[in-house]
Every structure is written in structure tokens, then in C-alpha cells.
TORLO-634492 format. One line per field, with one value per atom (N, C-alpha, C): atom name; x negated, y, z; residue in three letters. Coordinates in steps of 0.05 Angstrom, whole numbers. Layout:
atom <- c(CA:...);
x <- c(X:...);
y <- c(Y:...);
z <- c(Z:...);
rest <- c(ala:...);
This chain:
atom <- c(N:CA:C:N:CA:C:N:CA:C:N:CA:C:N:CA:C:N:CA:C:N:CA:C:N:CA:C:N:CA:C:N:CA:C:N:CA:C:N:CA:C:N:CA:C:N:CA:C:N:CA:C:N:CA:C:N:CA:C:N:CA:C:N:CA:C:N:CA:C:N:CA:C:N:CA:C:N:CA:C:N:CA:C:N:CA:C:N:CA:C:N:CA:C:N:CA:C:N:CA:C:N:CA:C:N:CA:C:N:CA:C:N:CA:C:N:CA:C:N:CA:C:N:CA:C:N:CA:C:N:CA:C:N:CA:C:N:CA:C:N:CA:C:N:CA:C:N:CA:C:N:CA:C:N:CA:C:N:CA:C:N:CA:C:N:CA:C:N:CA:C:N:CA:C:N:CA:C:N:CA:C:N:CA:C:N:CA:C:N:CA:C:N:CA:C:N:CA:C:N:CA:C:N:CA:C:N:CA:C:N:CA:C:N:CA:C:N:CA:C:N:CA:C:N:CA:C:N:CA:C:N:CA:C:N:CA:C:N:CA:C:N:CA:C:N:CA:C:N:CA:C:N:CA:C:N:CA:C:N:CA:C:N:CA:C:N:CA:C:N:CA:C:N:CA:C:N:CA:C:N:CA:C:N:CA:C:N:CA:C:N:CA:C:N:CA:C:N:CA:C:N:CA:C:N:CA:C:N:CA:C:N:CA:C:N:CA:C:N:CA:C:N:CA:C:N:CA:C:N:CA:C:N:CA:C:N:CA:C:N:CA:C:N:CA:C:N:CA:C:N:CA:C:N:CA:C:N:CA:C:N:CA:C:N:CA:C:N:CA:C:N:CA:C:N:CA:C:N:CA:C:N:CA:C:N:CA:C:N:CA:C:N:CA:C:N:CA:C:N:CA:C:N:CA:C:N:CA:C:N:CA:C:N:CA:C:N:CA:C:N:CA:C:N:CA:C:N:CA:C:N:CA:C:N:CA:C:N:CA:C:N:CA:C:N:CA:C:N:CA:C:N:CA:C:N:CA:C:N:CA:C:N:CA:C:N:CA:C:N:CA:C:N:CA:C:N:CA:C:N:CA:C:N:CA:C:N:CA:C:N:CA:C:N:CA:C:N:CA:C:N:CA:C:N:CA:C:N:CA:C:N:CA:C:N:CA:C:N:CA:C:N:CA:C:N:CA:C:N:CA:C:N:CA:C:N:CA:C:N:CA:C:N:CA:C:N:CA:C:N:CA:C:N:CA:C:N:CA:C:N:CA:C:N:CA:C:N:CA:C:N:CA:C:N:CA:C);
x <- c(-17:0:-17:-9:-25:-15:-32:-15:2:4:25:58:61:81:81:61:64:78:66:88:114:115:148:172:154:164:181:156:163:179:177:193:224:224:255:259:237:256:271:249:257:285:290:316:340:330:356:368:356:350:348:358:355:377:394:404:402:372:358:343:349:344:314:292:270:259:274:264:294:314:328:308:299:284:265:250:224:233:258:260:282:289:296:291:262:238:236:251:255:234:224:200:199:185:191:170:183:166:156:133:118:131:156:171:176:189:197:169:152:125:124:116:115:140:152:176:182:174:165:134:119:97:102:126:137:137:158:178:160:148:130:112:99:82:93:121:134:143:139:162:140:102:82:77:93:86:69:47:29:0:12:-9:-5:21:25:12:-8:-22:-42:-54:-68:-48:-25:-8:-4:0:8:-25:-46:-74:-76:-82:-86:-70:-45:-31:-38:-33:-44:-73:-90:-117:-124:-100:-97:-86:-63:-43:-61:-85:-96:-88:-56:-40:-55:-52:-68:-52:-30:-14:10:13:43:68:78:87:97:76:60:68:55:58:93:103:134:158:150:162:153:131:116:134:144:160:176:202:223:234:216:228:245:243:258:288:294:330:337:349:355:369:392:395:368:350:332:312:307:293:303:334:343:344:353:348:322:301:278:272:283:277:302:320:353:345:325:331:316:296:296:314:321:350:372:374:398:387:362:352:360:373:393:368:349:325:311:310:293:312:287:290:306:317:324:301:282:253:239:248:239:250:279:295:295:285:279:256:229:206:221:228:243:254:268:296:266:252:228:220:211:194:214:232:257:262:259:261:240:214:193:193:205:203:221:245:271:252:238:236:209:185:162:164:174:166:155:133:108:95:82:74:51:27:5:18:12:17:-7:-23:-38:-24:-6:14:31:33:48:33:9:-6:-11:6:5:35:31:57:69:100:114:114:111:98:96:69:53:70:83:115:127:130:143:137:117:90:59:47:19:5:13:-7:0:21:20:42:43:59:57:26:26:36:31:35:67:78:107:121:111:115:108:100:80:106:98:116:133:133:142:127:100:82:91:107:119:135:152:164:145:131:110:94:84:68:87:113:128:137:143:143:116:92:62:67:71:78:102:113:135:124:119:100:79:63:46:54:91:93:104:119:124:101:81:55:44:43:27:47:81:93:84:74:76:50:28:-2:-5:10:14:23:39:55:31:14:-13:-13:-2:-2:-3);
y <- c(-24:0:25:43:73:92:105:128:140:143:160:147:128:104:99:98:89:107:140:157:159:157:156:132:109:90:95:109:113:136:160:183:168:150:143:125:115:102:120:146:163:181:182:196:181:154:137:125:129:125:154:180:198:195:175:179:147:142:128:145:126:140:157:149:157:175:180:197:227:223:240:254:234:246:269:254:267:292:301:324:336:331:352:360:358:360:339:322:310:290:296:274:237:224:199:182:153:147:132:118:92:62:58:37:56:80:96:92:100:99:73:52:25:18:17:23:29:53:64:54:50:45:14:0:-29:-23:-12:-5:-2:25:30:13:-4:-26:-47:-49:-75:-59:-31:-23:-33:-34:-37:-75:-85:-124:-132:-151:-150:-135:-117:-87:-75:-75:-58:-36:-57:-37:-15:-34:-16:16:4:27:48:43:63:80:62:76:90:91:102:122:120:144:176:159:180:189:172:183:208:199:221:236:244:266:282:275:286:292:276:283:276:283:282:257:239:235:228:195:185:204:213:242:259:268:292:286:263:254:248:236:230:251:274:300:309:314:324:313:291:281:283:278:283:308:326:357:363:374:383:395:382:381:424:431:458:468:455:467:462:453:457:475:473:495:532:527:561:563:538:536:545:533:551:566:579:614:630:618:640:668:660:682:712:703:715:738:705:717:727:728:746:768:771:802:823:836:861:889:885:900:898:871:875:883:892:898:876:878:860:842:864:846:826:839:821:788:807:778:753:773:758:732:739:728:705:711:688:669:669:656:636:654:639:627:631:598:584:593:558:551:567:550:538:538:526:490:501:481:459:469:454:423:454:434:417:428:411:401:408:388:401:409:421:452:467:499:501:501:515:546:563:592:610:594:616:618:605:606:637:645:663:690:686:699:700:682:670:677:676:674:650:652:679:701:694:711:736:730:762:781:771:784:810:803:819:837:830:862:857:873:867:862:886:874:852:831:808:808:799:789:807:816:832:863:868:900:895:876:880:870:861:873:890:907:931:947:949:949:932:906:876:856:864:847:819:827:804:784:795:776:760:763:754:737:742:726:702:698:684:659:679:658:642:650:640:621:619:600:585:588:572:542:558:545:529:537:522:493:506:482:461:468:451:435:449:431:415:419:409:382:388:358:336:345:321:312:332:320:293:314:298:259:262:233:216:203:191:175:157:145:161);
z <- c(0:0:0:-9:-17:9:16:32:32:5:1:6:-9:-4:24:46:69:84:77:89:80:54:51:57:59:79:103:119:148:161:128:128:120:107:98:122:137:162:183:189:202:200:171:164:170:164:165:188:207:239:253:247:264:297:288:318:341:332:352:365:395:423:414:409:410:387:370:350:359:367:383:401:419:442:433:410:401:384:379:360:367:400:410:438:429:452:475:482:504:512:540:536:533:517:519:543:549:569:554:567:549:536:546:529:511:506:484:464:476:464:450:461:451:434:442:413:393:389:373:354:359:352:342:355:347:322:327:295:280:279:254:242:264:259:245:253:237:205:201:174:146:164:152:149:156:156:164:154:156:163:143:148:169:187:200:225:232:255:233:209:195:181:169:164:193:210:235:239:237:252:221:203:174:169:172:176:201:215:242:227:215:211:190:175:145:159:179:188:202:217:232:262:262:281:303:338:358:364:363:377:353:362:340:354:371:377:361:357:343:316:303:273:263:283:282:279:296:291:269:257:234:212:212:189:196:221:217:236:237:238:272:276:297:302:320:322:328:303:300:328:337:361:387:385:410:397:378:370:375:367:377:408:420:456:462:450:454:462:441:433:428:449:458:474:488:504:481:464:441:428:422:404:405:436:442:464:453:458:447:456:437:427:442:439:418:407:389:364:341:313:299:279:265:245:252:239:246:278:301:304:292:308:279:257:230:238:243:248:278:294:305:291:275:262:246:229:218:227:259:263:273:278:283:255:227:207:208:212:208:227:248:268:265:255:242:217:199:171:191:195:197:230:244:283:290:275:293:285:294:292:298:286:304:311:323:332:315:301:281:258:243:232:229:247:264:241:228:221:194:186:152:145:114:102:109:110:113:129:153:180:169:153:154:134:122:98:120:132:146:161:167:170:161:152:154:178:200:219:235:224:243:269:277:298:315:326:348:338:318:306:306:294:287:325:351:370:388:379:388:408:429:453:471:458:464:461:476:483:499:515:530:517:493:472:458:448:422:452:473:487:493:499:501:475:458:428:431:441:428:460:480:506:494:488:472:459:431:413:426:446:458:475:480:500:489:466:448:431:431:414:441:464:486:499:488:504:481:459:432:439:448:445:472:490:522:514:503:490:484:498:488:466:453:433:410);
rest <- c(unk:unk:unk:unk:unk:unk:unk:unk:unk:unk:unk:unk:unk:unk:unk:unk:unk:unk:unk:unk:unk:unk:unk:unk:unk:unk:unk:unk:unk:unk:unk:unk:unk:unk:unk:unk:unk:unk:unk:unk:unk:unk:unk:unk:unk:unk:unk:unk:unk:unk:unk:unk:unk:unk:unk:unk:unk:unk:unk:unk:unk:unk:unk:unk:unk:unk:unk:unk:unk:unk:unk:unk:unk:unk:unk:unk:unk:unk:unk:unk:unk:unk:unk:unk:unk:unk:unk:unk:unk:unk:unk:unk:unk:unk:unk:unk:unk:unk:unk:unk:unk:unk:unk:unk:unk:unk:unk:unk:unk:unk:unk:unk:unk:unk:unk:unk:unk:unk:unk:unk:unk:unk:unk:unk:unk:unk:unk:unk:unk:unk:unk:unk:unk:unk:unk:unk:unk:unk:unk:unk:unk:unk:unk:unk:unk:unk:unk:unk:unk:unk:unk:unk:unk:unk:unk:unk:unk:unk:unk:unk:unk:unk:unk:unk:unk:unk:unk:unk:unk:unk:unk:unk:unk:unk:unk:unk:unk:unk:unk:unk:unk:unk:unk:unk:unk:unk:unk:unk:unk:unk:unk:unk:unk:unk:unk:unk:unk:unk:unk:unk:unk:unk:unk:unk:unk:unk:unk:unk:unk:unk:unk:unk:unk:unk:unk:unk:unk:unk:unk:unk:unk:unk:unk:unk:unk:unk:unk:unk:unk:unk:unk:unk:unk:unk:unk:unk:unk:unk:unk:unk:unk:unk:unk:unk:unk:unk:unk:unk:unk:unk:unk:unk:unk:unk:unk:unk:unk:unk:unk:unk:unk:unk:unk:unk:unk:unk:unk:unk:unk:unk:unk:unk:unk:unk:unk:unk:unk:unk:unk:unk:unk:unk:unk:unk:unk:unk:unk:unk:unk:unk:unk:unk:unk:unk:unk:unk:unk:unk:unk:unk:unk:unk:unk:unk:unk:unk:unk:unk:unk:unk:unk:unk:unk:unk:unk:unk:unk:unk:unk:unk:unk:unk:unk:unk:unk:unk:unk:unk:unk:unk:unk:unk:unk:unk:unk:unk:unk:unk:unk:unk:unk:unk:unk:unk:unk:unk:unk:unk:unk:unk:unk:unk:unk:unk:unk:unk:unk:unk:unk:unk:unk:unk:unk:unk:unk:unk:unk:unk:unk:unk:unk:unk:unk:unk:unk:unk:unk:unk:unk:unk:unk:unk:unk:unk:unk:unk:unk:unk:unk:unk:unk:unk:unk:unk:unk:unk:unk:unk:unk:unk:unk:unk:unk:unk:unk:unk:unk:unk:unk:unk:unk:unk:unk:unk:unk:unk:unk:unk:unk:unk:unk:unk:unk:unk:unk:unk:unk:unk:unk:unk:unk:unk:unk:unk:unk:unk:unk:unk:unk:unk:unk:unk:unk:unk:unk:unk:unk:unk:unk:unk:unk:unk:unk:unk:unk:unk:unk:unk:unk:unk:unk:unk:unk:unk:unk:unk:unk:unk:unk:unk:unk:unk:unk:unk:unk:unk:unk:unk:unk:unk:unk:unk:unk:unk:unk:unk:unk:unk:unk:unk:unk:unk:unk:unk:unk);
């Protein structure tokens, strides 16, 4: 099997299975325990046959992902309502700009389609579309907002890395 085929394997298992316990858990942040873990790592291992432990470690190795976690959200995206739970108190900041509250809505699209965010991101297109100087210029007086999105983002990248497998 080719990589490429292997991910779309395990991406079409993931779609077709979104309302199993553990891929629920995982994409709408919820922490899993280590049967979740092993479980998980079952499955995938069995979607590969034979190959399977080699398909699960080869994958993780191309994804770069820290963490099957990590790599599992990466494909099947994060559950849209925990993503705006997130970042409510955000968004129903009556204070901010509508530019402001634009660049919000963006990384819950981002988080929706891909699982996961680095927060340098935050600094790239599309991000930077919306102002040049970036995140911090376009909250320039709402330092406390933008430090919060970037603690956000962090804690959401830190429960997937935490997930040891």
C-alpha cells in the first residue's frame, strides 16, 4: 500500500465512523483514556491487515504528528460546536471589531476543517488578509483577547500532544 491510499483508507474510516465514542471524544476535545487509546490504535491497525502496525507507525511518521491524537483530529477535523465553545466568550464580545470577530470565526473554520492549529498560523494567510500587521496590530488594545485565542490554541494543541500514543 502507498501512503497516500493508506491515508485515505483511514480518512474514509474516520468519516464513516464519526459517531464512535472515540473519534467523538477526540474532535470535540474531550480527553480519551488509554482503552480509548488502545482502541483506537486497534482499529487503525486492523483497517491496515497485515500491514497494520506498519500502516499506523508510517503514517504518524509522514504526518509528523506528535501523537495518534493529534494525527486523528488532523483528518477528521474538529466538532464545530466545541470549536465556537472555545472561543464564545470571544464571540460574544460586543467589543470587538467585526474584523476582530472575522479572524475568530477563521480559526474555528480552520479548526472545524483541519483538528489542529499551530498559533503561528495566526500569522499567515488567511490571517494576515485581514490586517498586515497580524494578529497583534489588528488587536492593538485587546491584548488580552489575542493572548487568550493563542492560550486557547495552545490548549487545544497540548490535550492532543498529552494523549501519548
Amino acid at each position: 500500500m502507498t501512503g497516500a491510499h493508506d491515508e485515505k483508507k483511514v480518512r474514509g474510516y474516520l468519516c464513516s465512523h464519526l459517531s464512535h465514542i472515540v473519534i467523538q471524544r477526540l474532535r470535540t476535545t474531550r480527553p480519551l483514556t488509554e482503552t480509548d487509546l488502545q482502541g483506537l490504535e486497534k482499529v487503525l491497525t486492523e483497517i491496515g491487515e497485515d500491514d497494520g502496525a506498519a500502516l499506523l507507525s508510517g503514517l504518524l511518521t509522514r504526518s509528523g504528528a506528535p501523537s495518534l491524537a493529534h494525527f486523528v483530529r488532523s483528518l477528521g477535523g474538529m466538532d464545530r460546536g466545541a470549536a465556537q465553545a472555545a472561543f464564545s466568550q470571544y464571540l460574544n464580545d460586543r467589543s470587538l471589531t467585526v474584523r476582530q470577530i472575522r479572524f475568530i470565526e477563521m480559526v474555528i473554520d480552520q479548526l472545524t476543517a483541519r483538528g489542529v492549529m499551530a498559533a503561528s498560523a495566526l500569522y499567515e494567510p488567511p490571517f494576515s488578509n485581514l490586517h498586515a500587521g497580524g494578529p497583534d496590530a489588528l488587536f492593538a488594545g485587546k491584548e488580552i483577547v489575542i493572548e487568550g485565542i493563542f492560550q486557547q490554541l495552545d490548549t487545544i494543541h497540548s490535550g492532543l500532544v498529552g494523549q501519548a500514543r
